[in-house]
C-alpha positions as CSV (number, residue, x, y, z in Angstrom):
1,X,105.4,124.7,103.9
2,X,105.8,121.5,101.9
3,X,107.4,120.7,99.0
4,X,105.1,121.5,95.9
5,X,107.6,121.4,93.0
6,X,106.4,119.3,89.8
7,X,109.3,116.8,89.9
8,X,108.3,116.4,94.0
9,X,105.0,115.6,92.9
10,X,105.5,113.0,90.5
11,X,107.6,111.5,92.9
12,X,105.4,111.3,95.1
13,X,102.8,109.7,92.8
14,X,104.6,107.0,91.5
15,X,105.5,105.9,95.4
16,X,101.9,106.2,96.1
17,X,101.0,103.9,92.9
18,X,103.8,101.2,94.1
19,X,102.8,100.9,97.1
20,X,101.4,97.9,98.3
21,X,97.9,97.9,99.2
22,X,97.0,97.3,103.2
23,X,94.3,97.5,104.9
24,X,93.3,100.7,107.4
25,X,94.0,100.1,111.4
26,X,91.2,98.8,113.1
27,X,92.6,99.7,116.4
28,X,95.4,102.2,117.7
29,X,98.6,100.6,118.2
30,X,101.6,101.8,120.0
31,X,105.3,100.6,121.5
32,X,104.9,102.0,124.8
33,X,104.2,99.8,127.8
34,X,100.2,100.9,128.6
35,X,99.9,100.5,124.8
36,X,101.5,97.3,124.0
37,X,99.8,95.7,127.7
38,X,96.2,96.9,126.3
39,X,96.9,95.2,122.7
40,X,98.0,92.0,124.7
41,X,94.6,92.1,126.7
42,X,92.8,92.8,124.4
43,X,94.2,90.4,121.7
44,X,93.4,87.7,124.6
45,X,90.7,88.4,124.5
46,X,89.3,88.4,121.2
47,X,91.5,84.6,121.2
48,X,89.2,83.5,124.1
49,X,86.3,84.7,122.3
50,X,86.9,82.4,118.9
51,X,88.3,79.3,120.8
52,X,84.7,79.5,122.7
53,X,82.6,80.6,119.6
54,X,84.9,77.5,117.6
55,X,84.0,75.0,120.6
């Protein structure tokens, strides 16, 4: 079970109002190999794909 004390709680909502706001993850991200090799593919391509629409 988690923690539900009072003072646990208003930690926790004063870290949630500091923190900084970020946008959600598009796309699933990793650090293994199979992971970082698809980002690199695919991050390729989406570069290919503005130099062409930018030409």
């Amino acid at each position: 079970m988690t923690a539900r004390h009072p003072r646990k709680v208003e930690t926790q909502k004063k870290k949630a109002r500091r923190a900084i706001p970020r946008d959600k993850v598009t796309r699933i991200q990793g650090n293994t190999a199979a992971a970082r090799k698809r980002l690199k593919k695919q991050s390729g391509k989406l570069r290919a794909a503005k130099a062409k629409a930018s030409a």
